[in-house]
C-alpha positions in Angstrom: 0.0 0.0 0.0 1.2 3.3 -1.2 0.4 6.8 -0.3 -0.8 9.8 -2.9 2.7 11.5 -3.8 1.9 15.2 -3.7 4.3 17.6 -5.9 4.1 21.1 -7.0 4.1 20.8 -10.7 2.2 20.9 -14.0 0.4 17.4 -14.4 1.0 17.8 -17.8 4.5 16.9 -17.8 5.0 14.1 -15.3 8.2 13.8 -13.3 8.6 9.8 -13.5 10.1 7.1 -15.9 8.7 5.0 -18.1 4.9 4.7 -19.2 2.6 7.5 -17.7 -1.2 8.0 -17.8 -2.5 11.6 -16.7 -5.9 11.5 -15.4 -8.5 14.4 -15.3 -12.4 14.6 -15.5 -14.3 15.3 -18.1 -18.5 16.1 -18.4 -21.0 14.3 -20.0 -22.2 17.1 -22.5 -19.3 17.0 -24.2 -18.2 20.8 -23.3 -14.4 21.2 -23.3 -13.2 24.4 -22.8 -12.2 25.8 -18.9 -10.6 24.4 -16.2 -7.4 21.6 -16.8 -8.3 20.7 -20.3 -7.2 23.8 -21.4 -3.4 22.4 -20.3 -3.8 19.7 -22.2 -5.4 21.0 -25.2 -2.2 23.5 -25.3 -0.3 20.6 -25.3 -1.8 18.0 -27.4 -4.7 18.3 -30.1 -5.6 14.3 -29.8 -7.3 14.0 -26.2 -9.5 16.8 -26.9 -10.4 15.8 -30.3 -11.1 12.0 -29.2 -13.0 13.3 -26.5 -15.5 15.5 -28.7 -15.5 12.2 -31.4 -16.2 10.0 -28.5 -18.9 12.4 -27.7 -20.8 12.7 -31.1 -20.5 8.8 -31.0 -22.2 8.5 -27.5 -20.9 4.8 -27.9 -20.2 3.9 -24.1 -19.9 8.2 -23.0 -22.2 7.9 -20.0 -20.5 8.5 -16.3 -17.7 6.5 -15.1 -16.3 6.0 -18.5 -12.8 6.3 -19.7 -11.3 7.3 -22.6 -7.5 6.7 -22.8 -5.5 8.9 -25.6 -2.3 8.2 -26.4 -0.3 11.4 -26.6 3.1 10.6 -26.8 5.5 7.0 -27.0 4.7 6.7 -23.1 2.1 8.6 -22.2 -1.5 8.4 -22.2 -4.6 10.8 -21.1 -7.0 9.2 -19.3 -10.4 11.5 -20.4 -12.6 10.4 -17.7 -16.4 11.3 -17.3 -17.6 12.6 -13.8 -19.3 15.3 -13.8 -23.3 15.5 -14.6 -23.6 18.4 -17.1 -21.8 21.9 -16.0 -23.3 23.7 -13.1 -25.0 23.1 -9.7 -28.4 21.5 -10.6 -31.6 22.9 -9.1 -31.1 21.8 -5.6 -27.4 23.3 -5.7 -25.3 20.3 -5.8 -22.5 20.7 -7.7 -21.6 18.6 -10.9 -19.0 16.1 -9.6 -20.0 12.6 -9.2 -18.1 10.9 -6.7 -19.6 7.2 -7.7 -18.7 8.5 -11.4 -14.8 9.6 -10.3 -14.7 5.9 -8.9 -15.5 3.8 -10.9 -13.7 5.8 -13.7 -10.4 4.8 -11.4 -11.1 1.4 -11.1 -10.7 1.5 -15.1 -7.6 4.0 -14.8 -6.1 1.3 -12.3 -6.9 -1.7 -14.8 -5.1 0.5 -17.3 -2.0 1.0 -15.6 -1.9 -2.4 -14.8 -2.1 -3.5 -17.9 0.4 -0.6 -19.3 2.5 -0.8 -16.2 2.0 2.7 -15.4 2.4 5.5 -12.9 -0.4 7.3 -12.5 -0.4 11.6 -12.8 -3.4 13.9 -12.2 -4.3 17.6 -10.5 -6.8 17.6 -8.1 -9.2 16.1 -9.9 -12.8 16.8 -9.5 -12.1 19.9 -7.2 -12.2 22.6 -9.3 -15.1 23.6 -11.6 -16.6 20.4 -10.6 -17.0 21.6 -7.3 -16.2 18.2 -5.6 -13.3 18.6 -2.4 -10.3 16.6 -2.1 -11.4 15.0 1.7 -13.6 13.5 -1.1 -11.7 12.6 -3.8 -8.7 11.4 -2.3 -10.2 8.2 -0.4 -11.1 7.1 -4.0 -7.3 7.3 -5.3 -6.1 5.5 -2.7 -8.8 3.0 -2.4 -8.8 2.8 -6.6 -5.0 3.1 -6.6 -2.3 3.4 -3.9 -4.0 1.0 -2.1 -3.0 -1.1 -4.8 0.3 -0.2 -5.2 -0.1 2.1 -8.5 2.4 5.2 -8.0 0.5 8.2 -8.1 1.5 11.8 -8.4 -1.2 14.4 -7.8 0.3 18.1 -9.0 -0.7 21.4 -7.0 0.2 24.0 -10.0 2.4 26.9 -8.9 
């Protein structure tokens, strides 16, 4: 069992050796466009692309699905979908969906197993998904340390 390694960093250029899947949550209206996607988009043109295809598809883009991009010979984007639509619904809860972010990891997990893969990410789900980290980060660890995948998570300076 491993603990969540927390740098200060930019998730989109993971400090670690061989193959590397960054992580990061997606919606499930297909809106890309604020928020981390825009460091990836200014680094690669594939994960957004795939992730509007996958959309207009709608084969398998429901919440708690996974996408995984390719970006480069040992690294992989991991587009995953949890968050319901873009702002707080009608009661006010916010768009993140923690059962969503799960089960998304499981898949991440099963990917890096499969890849063996560190695993890279911001604070997922905190930001314009409103979810918090005391949240989230019972899920990585239950999804990944816990089962001995490295993972990084970046705070951006």
């Amino acid at each position: 069992m491993n603990n969540i390694n927390y740098i200060k960093g930019d998730a989109t250029q993971p400090k670690q050796n061989g193959n590397k899947i960054i992580v990061h949550v997606c919606n499930d209206i297909g809106g890309w466009g604020k928020g981390f996607v825009m460091a990836i988009s200014k680094r690669w043109k594939t994960p957004e692309q795939a992730y509007r295809n996958w959309h207009a598809s709608q084969e398998n883009f429901h919440l708690g699905e996974v996408q995984f991009v390719q970006v480069e010979k040992e690294l992989w984007v991991a587009n995953i979908i949890g968050q319901h639509k873009i702002r707080k619904d009608e009661n006010g809860k916010p768009p993140i969906r923690y059962n969503a972010i799960q089960l998304g990891l499981e898949k991440v997990y099963h990917k890096a197993i499969e890849l063996n893969a560190s695993v890279h990410m911001p604070r997922i789900g905190c930001g314009l998904a409103g979810g918090t980290w005391n949240n989230i980060a019972p899920l990585i660890m239950k999804e990944l340390t816990d089962k001995n995948v490295t993972t990084t998570v970046y705070d951006f300076e």
